[in-house]
ZATIKE-587577 format. One record per residue (C-alpha): x, y, z. Coordinates in steps of 0.05 Angstrom, whole numbers, padded with zeros to 5 digits, always signed. Example, Ala and Ser with C-alpha at 12.3 -4.5 7.8 and 13.67 -1.06 7.14 Angstrom:
+00246-00090+00156 +00273-00021+00143 
This chain:
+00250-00480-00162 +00211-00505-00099 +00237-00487-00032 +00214-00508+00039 +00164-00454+00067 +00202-00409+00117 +00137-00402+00162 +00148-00434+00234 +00062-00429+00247 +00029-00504+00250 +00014-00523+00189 -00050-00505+00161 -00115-00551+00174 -00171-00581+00127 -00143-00618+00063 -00136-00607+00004 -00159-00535-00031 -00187-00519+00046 -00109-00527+00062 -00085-00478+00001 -00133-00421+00022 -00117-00431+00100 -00046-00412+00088 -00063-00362+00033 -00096-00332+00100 -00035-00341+00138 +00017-00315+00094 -00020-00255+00070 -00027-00239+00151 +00046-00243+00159 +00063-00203+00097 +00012-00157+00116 +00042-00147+00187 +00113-00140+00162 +00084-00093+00109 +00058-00045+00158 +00123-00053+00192 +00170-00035+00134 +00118+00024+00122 +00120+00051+00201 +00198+00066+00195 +00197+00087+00124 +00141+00131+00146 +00185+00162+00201 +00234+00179+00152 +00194+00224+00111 +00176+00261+00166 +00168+00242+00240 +00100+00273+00253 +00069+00228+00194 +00012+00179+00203 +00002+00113+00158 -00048+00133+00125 -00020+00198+00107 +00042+00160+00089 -00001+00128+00041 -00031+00185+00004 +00042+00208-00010 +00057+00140-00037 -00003+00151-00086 +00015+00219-00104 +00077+00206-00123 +00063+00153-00175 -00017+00202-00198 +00000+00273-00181 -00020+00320-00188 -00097+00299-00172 -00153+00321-00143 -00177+00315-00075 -00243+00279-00106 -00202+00241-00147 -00154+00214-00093 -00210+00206-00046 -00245+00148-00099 -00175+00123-00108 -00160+00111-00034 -00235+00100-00022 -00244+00146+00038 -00293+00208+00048 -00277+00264+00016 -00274+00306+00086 -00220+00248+00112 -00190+00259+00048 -00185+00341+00064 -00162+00330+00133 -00111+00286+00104 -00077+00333+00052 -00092+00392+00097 -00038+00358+00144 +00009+00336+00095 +00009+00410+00066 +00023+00436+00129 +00086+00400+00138 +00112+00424+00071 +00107+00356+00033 +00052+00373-00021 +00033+00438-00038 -00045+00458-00070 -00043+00502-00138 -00113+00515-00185 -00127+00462-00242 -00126+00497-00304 -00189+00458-00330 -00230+00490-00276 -00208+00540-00228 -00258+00527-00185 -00225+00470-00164 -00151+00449-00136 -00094+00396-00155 -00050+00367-00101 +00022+00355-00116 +00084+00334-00083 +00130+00403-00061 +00202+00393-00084 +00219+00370-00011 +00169+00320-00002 +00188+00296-00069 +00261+00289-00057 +00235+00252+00013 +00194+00200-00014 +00242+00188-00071 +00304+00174-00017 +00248+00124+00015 +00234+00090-00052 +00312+00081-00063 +00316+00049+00013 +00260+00004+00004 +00289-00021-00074 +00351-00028-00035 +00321-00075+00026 +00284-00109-00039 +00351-00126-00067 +00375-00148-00006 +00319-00193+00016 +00312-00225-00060 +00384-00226-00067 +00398-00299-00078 +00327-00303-00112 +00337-00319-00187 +00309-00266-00225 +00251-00308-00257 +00226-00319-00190 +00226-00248-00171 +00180-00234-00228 +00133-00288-00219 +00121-00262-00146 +00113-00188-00174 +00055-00220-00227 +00024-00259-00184 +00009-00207-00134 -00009-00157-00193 -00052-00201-00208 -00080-00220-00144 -00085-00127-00129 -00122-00129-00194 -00169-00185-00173 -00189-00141-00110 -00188-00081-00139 -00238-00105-00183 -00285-00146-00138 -00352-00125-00145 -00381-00148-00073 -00350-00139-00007 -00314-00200+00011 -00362-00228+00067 -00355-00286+00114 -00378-00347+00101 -00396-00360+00175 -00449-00327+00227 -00402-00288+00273 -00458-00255+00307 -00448-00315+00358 -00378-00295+00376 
């Protein structure tokens, strides 16, 4: 099924392939934008005081807990200090909770407390819900094809070997 695009910017310029990655560009800004959106009020919901990218290492450790600190700190590519900071905030507002890993008690595993748990799993059932409404009218075939594509498109830049660079000098901007 082909539908009209829904996007009101000009369209995009260059032909051709040019064209295709130009509002590739575009439409990943837009989701991206609205993303961050979505994520800002479902972040206040878990807990007013939360930041994004705290909001973000809940997300993760609910679907990998428990985990390390090292561990998450590879998985959301940050330092392992800014990682520290990070679960030393979220543990003291009572939404994951520290206990020793049994492999080596030297070292800790991070883990959602029941509260934060019970939080972040009313968020997840809000968000399916504004999925359902949004893709509503969306045959179901469609629905997955947009969930593989962007898997595959996540896997793709998970796996990229080289930062993605520009291919212009911007040192003239």
């Amino acid at each position: 099924m082909t539908e009209a695009p829904v996007s009101t910017a000009p369209a995009p310029a260059g032909t051709g392939k040019d064209q295709a990655y130009n509002a590739l560009e575009h439409e990943l800004g837009v989701l991206l934008r609205r993303a961050r959106a979505l994520s800002a009020g479902m972040m206040r919901e878990v807990h007013p005081d939360l930041d994004p990218a705290a909001y973000g290492l809940l997300v993760g450790l609910r679907e990998c807990a428990p985990a390390r600190p090292s561990d998450l700190a590879d998985y959301f590519k940050v330092g392992k200090a800014t990682m520290s900071r990070q679960l030393k905030v979220l543990e003291g507002l009572g939404l994951i909770e520290r206990r020793p890993d049994p492999d080596d008690r030297r070292a800790h595993l991070f883990d959602l407390t029941p509260e934060g748990r019970c939080r972040m799993d009313a968020v997840s059932a809000a968000r399916q819900e504004s999925f359902h409404q949004l893709l509503g009218a969306w045959p179901e075939e469609d629905v997955r094809v947009l969930a593989t594509m962007l898997a595959r498109f996540n896997r793709l830049v998970e796996t990229a070997t080289k930062p993605l660079r520009s291919r212009t000098d911007t040192s003239s901007c």
